[in-house]
Residue, then its C-alpha position, 0 to 999 in steps of 0.5 A: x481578506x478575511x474571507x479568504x483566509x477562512x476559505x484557506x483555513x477550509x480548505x486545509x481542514x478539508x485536505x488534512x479530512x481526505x488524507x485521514x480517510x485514505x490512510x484510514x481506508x488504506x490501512x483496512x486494507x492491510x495483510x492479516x495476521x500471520x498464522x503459523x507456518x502451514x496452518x490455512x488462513x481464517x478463510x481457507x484461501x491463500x493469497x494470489x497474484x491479486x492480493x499480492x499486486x494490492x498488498x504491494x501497492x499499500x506496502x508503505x501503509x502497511x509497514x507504518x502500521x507493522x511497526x506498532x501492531x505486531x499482528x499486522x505484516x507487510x506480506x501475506x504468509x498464505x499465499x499461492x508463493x511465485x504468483x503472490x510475490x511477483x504482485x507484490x512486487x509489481x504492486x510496490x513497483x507501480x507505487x515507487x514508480x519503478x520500471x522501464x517507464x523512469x528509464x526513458x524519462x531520464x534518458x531525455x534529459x541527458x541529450 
């Protein structure tokens, strides 16, 4: 018996390591600060359709963290605008599981 609560007991702290690591990396990931209106960005590029999709995806993460740092934003403010929006809402779509794919699921069910 006791081996296999210490293996438990392992596991469960090995679990707990990996979640700590994905909300670490996660998090280093997160939109920067917001510049003022019409300034460009520390790189000089705007936000596209990519980094959008991203932001989108680590959304959740990103408004957690938004909520104590109030140089972290969930959205990007350079950014490439239409492009940049439709990602970040493709990106939070895939992540909620969203779309046509929910809709065949539950229509299954019914018959």
């Amino acid at each position: 018996m006791e081996a296999t609560d210490s293996s438990m007991q392992r596991r469960q702290v090995v679990l707990a390591l990996m979640a700590l690591s994905l909300v670490l990396v996660l998090a280093a990931c997160a939109a920067g600060a917001n510049p003022e209106v019409g300034k460009a960005a520390a790189g000089g590029e705007s936000a596209g359709f990519w980094l959008g999709l991203w932001h989108g995806i680590i959304s959740p993460v990103t408004f957690v963290i938004s909520l104590f740092n109030e140089k972290v934003s969930i959205y990007e403010v350079p950014n490439d605008g239409n492009w940049y929006d439709f990602g970040f809402v493709l990106g939070a779509g895939i992540l909620f599981g969203g779309g046509f794919l929910g809709i065949g699921r539950n229509s299954s069910k019914r018959e």
